[in-house]
DOZATOR-516135 format. One line per 8 residues: number of its first residue (from 1); their letters; for each residue x, y, z of N, C-alpha, C, CB. Coordinates in nm, 4 decimals, padded with zeros to 6 digits, m for minus. Glycine has a CB too. Layout:
<recs>
NUM> a> X/Y/Z/X/Y/Z/X/Y/Z/X/Y/Z ~ ...
</recs>
This chain:
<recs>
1> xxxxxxxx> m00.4112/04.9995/m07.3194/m00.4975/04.9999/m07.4345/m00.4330/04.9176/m07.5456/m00.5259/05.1437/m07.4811 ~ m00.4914/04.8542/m07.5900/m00.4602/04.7373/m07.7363/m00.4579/04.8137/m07.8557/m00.5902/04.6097/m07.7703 ~ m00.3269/04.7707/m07.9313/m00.3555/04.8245/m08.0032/m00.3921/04.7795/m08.1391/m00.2905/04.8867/m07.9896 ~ m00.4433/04.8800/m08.2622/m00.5888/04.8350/m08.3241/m00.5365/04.7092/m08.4176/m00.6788/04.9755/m08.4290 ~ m00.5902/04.6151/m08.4681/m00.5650/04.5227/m08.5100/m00.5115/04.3706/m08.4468/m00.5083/04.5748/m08.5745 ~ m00.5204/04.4300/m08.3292/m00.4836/04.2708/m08.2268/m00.4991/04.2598/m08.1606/m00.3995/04.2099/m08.1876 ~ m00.5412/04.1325/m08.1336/m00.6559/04.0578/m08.0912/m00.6057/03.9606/m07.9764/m00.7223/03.9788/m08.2161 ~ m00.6524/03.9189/m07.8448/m00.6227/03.8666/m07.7102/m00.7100/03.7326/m07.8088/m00.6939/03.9606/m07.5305
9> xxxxxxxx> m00.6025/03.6162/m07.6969/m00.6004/03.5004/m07.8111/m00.7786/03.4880/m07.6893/m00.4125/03.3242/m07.8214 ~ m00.8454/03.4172/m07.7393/m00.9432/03.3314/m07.6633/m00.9314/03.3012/m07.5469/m00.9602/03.2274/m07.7061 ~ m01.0453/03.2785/m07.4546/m00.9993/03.2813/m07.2946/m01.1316/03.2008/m07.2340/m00.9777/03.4662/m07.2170 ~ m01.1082/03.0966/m07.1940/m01.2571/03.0220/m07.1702/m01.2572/03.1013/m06.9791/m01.2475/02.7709/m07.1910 ~ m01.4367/03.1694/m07.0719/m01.5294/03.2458/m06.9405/m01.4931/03.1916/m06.7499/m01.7280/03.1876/m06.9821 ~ m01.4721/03.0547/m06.7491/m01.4581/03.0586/m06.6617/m01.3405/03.1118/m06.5773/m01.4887/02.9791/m06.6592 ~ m01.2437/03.0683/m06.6750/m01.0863/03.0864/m06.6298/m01.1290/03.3241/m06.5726/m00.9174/03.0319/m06.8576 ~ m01.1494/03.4127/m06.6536/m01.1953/03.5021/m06.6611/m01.2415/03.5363/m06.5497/m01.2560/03.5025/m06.7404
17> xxxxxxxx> m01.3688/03.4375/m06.5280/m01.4684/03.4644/m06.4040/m01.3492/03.4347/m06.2493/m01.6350/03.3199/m06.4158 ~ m01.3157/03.3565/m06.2388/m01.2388/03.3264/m06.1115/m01.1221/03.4327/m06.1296/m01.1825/03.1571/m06.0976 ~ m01.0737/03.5026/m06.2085/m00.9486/03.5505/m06.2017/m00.9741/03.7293/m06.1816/m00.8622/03.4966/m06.3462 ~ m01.1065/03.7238/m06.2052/m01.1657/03.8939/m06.1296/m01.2016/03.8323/m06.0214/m01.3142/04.0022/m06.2020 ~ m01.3099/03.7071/m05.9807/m01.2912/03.6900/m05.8469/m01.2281/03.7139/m05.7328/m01.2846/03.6307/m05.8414 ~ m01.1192/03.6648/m05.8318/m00.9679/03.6688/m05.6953/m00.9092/03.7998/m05.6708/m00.8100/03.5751/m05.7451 ~ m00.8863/03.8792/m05.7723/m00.8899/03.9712/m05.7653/m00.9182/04.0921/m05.6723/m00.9216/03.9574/m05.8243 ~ m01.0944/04.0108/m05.6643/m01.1303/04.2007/m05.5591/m01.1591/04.0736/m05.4321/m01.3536/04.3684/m05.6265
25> xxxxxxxx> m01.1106/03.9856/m05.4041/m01.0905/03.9215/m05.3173/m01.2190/03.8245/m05.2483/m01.0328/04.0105/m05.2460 ~ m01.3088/03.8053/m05.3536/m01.4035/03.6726/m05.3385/m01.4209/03.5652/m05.3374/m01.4565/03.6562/m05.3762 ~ m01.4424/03.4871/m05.2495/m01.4595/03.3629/m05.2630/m01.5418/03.3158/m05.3296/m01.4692/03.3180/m05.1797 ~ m01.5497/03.2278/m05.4093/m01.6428/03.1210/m05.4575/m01.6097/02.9795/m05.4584/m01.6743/03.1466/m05.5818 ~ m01.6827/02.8813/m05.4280/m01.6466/02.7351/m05.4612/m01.5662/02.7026/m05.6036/m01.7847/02.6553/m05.4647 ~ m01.4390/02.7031/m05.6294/m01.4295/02.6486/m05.7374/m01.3312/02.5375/m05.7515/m01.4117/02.7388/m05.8162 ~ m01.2293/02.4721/m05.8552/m01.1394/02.4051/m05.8266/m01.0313/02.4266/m05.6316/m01.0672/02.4397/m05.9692 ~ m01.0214/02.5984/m05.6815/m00.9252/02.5631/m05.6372/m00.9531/02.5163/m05.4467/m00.8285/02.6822/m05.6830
33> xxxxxxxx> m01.1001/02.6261/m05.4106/m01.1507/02.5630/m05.2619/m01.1688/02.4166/m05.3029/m01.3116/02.6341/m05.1916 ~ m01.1717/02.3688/m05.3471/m01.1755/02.2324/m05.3781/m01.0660/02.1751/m05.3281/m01.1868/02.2045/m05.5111 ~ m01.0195/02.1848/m05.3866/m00.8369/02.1031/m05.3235/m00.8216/02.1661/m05.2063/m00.6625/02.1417/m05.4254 ~ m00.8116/02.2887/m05.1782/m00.8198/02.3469/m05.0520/m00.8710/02.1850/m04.9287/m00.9575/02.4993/m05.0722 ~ m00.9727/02.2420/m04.9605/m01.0818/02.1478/m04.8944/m01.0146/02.0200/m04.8848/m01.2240/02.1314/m04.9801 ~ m00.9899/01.9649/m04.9720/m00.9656/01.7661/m05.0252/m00.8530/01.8201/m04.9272/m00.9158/01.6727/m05.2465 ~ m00.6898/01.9061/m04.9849/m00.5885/01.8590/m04.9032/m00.6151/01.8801/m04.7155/m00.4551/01.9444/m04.9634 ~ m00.6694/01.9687/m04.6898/m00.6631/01.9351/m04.5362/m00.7123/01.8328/m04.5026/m00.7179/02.0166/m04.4536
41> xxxxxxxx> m00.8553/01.7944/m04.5559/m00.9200/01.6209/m04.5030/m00.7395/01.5476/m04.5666/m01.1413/01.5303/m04.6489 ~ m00.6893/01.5746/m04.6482/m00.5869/01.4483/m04.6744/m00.4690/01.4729/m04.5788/m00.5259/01.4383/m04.8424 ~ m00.4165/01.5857/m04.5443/m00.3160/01.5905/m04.4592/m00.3192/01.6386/m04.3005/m00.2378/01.6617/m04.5250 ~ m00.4772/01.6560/m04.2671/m00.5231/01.6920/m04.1742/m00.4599/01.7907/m04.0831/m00.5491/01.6003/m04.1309 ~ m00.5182/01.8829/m03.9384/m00.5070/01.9919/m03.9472/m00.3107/02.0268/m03.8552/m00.6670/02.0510/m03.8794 ~ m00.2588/01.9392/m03.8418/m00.1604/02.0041/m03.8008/m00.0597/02.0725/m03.9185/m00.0981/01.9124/m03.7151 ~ m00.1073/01.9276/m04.0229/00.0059/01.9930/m04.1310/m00.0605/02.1147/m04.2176/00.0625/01.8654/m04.2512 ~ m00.2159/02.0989/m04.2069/m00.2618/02.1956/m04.2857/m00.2073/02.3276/m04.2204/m00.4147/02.1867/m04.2997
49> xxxxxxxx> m00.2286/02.3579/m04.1248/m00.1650/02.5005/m04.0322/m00.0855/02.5252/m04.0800/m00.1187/02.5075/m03.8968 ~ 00.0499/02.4628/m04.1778/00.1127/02.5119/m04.2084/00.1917/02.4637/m04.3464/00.1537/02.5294/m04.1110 ~ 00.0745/02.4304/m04.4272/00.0760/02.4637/m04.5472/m00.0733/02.5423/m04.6324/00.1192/02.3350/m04.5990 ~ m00.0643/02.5405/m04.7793/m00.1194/02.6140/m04.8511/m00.0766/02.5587/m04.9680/m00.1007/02.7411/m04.8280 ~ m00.2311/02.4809/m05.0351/m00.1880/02.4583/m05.1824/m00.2309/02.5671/m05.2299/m00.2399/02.3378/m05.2619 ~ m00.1357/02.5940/m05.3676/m00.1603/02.7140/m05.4617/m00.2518/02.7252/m05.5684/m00.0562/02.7412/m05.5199 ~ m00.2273/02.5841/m05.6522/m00.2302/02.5652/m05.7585/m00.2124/02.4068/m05.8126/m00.1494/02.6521/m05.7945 ~ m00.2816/02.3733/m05.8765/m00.2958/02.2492/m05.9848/m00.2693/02.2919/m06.1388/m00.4565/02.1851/m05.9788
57> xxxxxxxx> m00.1040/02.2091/m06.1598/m00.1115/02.2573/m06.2920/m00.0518/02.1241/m06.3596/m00.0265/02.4056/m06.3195 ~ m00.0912/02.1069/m06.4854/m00.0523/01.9817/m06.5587/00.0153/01.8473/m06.4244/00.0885/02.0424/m06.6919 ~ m00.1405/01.8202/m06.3640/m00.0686/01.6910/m06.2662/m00.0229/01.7267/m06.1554/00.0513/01.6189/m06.3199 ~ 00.0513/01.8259/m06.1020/00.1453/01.8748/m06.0180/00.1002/01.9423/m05.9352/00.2326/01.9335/m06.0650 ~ 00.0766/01.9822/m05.7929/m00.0398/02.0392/m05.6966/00.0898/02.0790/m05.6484/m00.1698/01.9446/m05.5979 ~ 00.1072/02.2580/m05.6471/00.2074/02.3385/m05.5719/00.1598/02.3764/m05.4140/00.2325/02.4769/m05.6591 ~ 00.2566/02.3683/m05.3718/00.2072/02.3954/m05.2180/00.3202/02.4867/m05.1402/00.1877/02.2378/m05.1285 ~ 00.2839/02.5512/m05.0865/00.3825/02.6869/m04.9930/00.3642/02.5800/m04.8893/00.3082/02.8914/m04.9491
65> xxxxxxxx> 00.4682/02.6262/m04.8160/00.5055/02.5424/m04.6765/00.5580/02.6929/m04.5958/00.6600/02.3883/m04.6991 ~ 00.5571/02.6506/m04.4562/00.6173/02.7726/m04.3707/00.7486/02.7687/m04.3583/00.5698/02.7830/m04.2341 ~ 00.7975/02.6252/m04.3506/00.9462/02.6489/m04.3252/01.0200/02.4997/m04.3948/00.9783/02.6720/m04.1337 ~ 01.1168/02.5216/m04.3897/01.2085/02.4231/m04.4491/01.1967/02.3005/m04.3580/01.3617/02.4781/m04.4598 ~ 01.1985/02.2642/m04.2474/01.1943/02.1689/m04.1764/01.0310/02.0894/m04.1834/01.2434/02.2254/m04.0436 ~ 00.9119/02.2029/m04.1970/00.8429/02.0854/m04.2427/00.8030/02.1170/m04.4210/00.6947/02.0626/m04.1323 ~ 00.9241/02.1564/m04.5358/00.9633/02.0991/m04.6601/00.9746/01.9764/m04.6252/01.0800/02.1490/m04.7252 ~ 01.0760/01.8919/m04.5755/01.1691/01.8057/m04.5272/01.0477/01.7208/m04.5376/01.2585/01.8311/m04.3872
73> xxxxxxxx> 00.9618/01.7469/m04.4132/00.8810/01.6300/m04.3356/00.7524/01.6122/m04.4505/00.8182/01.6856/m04.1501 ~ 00.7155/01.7076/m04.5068/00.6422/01.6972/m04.6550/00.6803/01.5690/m04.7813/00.6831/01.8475/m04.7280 ~ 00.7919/01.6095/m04.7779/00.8955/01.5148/m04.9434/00.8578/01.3802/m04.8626/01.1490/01.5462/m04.9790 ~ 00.9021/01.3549/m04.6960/00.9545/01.2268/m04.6983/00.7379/01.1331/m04.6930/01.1066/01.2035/m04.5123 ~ 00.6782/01.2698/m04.6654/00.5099/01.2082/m04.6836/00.4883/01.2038/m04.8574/00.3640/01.3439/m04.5965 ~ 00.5408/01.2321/m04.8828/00.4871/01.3205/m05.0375/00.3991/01.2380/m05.1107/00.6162/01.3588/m05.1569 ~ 00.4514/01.0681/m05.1048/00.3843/00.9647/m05.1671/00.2364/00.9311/m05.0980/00.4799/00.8434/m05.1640 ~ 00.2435/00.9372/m04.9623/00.1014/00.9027/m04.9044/00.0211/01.0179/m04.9289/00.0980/00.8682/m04.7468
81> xxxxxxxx> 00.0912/01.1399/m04.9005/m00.0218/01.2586/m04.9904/m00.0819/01.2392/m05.0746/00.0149/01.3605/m05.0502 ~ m00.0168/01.2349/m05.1882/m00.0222/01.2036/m05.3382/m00.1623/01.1067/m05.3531/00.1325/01.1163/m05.3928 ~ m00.1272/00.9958/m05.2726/m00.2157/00.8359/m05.2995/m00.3588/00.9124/m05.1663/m00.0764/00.6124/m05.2141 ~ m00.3269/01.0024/m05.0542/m00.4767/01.0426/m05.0122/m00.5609/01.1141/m05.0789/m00.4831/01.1056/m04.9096 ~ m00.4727/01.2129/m05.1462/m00.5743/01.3215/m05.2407/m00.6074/01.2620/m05.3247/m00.5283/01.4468/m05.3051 ~ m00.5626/01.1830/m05.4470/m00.6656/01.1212/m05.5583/m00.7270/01.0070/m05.4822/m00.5895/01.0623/m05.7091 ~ m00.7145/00.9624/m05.3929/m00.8115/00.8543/m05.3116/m00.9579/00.9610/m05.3084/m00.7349/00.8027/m05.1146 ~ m00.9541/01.0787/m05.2491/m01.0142/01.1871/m05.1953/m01.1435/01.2165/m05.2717/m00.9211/01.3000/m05.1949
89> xxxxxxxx> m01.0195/01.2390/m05.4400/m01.0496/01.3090/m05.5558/m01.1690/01.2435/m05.6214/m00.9311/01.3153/m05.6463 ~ m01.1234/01.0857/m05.5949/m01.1893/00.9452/m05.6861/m01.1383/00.9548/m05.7798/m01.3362/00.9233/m05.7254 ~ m01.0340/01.0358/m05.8239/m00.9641/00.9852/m05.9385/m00.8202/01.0247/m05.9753/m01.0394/01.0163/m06.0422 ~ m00.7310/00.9893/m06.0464/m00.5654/00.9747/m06.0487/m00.5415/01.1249/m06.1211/m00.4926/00.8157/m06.1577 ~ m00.5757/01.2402/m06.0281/m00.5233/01.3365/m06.0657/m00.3877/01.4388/m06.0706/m00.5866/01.3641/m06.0396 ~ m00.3631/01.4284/m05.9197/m00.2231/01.4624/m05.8907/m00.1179/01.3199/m05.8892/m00.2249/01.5421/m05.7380 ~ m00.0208/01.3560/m05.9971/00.0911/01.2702/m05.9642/00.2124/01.3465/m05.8988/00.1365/01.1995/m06.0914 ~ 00.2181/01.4439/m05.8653/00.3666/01.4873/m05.8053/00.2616/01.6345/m05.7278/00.5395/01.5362/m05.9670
97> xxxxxxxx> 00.3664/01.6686/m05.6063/00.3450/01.7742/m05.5468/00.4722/01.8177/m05.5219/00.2638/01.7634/m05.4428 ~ 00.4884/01.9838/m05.5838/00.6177/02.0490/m05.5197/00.5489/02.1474/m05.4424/00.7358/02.1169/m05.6253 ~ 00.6422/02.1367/m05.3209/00.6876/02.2401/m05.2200/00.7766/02.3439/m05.2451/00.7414/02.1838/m05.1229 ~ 00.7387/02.4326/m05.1860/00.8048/02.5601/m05.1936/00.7917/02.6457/m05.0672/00.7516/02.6343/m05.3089 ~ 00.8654/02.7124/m04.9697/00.8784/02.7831/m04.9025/00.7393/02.9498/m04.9332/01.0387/02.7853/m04.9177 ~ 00.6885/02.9674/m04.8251/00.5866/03.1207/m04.8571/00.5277/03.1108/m04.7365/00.4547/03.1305/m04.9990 ~ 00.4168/03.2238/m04.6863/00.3824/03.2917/m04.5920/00.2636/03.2118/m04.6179/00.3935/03.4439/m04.5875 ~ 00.2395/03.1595/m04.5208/00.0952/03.0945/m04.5205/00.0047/03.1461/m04.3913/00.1112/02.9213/m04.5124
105> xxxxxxxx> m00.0939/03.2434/m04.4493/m00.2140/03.2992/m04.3597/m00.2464/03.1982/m04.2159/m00.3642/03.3017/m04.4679 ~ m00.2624/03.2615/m04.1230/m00.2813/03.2128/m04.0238/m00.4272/03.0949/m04.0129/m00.2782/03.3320/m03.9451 ~ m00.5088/03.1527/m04.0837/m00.5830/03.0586/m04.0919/m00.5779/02.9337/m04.1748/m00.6674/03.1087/m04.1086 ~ m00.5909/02.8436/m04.2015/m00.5450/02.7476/m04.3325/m00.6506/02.7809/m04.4673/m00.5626/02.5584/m04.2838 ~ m00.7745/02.7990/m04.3782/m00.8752/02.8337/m04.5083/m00.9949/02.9337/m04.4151/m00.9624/02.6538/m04.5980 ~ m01.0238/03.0127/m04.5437/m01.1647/03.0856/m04.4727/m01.3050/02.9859/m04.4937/m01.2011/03.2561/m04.5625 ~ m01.3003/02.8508/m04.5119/m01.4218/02.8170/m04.5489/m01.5256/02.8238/m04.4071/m01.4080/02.6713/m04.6214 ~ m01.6267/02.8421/m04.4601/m01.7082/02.8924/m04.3420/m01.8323/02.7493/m04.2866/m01.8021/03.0575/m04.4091
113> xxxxxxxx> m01.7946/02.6514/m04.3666/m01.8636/02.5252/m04.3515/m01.7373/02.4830/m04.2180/m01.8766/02.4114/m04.5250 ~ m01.8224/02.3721/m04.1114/m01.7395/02.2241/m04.0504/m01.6339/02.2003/m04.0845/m01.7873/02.0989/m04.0768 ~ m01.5266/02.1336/m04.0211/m01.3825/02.1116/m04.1251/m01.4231/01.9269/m04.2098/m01.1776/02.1034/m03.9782 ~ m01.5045/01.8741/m04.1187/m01.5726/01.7595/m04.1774/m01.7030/01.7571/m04.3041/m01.6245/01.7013/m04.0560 ~ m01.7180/01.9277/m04.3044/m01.8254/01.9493/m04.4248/m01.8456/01.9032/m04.5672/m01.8253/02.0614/m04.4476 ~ m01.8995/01.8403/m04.6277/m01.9019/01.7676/m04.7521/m02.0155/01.7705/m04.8170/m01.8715/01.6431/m04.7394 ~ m02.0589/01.8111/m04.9091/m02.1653/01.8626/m04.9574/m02.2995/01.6923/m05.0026/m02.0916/01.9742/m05.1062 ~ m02.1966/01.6101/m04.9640/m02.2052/01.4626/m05.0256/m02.2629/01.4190/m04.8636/m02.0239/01.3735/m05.1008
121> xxxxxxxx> m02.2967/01.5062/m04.7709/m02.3357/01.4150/m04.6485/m02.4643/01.5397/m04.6444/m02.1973/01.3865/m04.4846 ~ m02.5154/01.6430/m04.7093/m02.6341/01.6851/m04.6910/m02.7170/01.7010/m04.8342/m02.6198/01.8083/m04.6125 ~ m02.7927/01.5501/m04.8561/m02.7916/01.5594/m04.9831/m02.9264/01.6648/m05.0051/m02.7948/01.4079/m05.0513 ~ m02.9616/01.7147/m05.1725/m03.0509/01.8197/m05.1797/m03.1726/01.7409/m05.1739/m03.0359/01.9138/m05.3023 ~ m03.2782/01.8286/m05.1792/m03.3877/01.7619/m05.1767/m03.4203/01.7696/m05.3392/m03.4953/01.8241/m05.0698 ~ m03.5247/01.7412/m05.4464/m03.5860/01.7256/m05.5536/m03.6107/01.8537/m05.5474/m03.6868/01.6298/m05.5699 ~ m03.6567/01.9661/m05.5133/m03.7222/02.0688/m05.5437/m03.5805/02.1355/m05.5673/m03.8339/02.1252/m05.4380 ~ m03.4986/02.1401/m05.4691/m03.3762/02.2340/m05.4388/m03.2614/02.1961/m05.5808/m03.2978/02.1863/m05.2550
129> xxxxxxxx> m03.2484/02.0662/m05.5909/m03.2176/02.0076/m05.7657/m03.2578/02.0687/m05.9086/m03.2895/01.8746/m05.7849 ~ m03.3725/02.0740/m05.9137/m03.4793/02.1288/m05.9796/m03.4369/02.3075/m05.9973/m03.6259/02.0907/m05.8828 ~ m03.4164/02.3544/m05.8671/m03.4000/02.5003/m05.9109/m03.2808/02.4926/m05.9368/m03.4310/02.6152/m05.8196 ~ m03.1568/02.4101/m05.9094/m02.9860/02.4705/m05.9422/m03.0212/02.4047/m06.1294/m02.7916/02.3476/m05.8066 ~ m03.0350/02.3038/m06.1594/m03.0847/02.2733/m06.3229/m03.1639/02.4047/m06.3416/m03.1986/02.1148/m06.3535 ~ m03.2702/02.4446/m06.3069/m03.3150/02.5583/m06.4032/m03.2550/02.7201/m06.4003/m03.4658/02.5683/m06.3774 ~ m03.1979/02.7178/m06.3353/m03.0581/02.8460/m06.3335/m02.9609/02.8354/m06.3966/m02.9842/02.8721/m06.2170 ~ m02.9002/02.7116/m06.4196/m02.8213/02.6856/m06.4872/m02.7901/02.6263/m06.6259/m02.7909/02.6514/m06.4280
137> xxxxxxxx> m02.9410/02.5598/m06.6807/m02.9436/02.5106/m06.7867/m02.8883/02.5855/m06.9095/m03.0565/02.4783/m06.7953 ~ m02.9009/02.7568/m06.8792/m02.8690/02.8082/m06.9989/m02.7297/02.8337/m07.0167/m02.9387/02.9174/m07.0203 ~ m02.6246/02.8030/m06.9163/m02.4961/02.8308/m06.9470/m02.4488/02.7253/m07.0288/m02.4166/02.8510/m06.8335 ~ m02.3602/02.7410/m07.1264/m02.3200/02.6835/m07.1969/m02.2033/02.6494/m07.1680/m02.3367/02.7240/m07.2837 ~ m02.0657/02.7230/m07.1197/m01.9382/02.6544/m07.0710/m01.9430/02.6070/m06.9603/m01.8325/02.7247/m07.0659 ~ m01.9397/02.4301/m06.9302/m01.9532/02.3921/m06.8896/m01.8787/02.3743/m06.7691/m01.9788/02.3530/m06.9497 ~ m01.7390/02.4394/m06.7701/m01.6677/02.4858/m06.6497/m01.7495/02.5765/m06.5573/m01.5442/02.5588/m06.6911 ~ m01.7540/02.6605/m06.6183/m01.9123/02.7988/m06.5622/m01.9936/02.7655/m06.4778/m02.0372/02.8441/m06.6723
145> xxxxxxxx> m02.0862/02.6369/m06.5765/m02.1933/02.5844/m06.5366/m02.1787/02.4972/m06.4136/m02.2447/02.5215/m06.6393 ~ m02.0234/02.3977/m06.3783/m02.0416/02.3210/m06.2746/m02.0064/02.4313/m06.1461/m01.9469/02.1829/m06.2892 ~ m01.9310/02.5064/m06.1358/m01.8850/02.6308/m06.0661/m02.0379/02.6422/m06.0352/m01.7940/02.7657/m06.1573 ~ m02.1051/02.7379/m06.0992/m02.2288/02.7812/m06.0349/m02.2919/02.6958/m05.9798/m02.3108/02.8358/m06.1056 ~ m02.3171/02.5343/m05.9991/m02.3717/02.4562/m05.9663/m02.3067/02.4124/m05.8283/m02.3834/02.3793/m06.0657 ~ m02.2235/02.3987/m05.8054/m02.1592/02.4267/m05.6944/m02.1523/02.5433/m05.6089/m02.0650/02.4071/m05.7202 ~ m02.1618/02.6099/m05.6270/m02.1714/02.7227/m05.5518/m02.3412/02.7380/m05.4751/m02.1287/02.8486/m05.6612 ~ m02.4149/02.7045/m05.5872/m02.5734/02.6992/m05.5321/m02.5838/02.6093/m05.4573/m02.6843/02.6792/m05.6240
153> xxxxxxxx> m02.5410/02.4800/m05.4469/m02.5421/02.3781/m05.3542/m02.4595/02.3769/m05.2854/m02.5472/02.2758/m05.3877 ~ m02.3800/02.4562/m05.2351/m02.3174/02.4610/m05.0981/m02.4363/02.5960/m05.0397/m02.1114/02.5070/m05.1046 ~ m02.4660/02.6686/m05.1278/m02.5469/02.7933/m05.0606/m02.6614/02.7546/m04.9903/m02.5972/02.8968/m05.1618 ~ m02.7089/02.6675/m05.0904/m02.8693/02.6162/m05.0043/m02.8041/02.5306/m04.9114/m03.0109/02.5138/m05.1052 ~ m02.6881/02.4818/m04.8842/m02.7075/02.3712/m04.7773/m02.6694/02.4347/m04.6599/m02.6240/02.2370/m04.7976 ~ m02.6050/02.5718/m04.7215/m02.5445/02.6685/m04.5785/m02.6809/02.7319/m04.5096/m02.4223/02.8271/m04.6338 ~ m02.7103/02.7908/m04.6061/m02.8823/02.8494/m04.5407/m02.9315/02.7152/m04.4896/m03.0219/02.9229/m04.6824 ~ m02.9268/02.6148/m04.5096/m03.0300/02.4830/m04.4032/m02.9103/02.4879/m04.3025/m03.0730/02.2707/m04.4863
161> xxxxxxxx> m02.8392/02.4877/m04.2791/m02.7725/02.4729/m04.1860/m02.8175/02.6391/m04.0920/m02.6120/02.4358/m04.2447 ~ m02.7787/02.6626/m04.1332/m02.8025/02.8341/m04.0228/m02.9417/02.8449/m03.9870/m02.7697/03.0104/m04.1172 ~ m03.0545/02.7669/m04.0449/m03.1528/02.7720/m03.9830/m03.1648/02.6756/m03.9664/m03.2373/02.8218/m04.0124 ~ m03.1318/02.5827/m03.9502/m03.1392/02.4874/m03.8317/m03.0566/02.4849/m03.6803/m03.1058/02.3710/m03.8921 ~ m02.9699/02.5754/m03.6930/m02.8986/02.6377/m03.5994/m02.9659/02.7407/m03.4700/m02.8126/02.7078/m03.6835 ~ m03.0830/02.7863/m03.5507/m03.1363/02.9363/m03.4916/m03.2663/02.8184/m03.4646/m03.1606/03.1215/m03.6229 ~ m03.3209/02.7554/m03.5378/m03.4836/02.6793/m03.4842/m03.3950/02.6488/m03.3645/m03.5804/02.5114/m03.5868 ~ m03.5584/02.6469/m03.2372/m03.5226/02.6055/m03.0713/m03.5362/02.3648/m03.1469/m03.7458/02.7096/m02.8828
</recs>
């Protein structure tokens, strides 16, 4: 309990929203499945098996590794990483990646899309556009707003996919 007279400095909604997310253990599309996503297309799946980015912070994309030997084999890639993910990104976001030793889940990611899935190869139709703009027009933090917008357009493209799966 706080006590009376002081005050939690400001906290932009989104940061908030993802951090109860994570919490009771939900996924949503946000930055960080994002990089998720970008680094395995960039380091593809042997090395992904056994790493795990954490975190993007000022430039710097942290990554758990399983073991010291592929630390090693990481540093001596580190530069072609670096130059695939902002290739990836379309833009010069990560300049350095540290490694660090941690337990990396057997799976690399729970995403439930293709490992080739890209939201940029099933584009929406005009109507399906139309409804993620009018759901979203009223949010105002615009972190919020692309999050949800993302999230709706991977949703509708998952539902076209699962029924196009089940049509004979």
């Amino acid at each position: 309990m706080r006590k009376k007279g002081t005050h939690a400095s400001p906290q932009k909604l989104g940061n908030i929203l993802q951090d109860i997310l994570k919490k009771h253990n939900i996924s949503i599309d946000s930055e960080e499945q994002r990089l998720l996503e970008i680094w395995n297309r960039a380091v593809g799946l042997q090395i992904s098996a056994h790493t795990r980015p954490e975190k993007l912070k000022r430039n710097t994309l942290f990554v758990k590794v399983s073991s010291s030997v592929w630390m090693h084999q990481l540093h001596i890639l580190k530069s072609d990483i670096i130059e695939k993910i902002n290739t990836l990104l379309g833009k010069e976001l990560v300049k350095n990646v540290h490694f660090s030793i941690g337990e990396i889940p057997s799976s690399p990611s729970r995403n439930p899309y293709p490992p080739s899935f890209s939201p940029e190869s099933y584009p929406l139709r005009d109507k399906e556009k139309k409804v993620i703009e009018k759901h979203t027009s009223s949010v105002k933090d615009q972190e919020l707003k692309e999050i949800l917008q993302r999230v709706m357009t991977k949703n509708i493209i998952r539902r076209r996919l699962a029924h196009n799966r089940k049509a004979p």
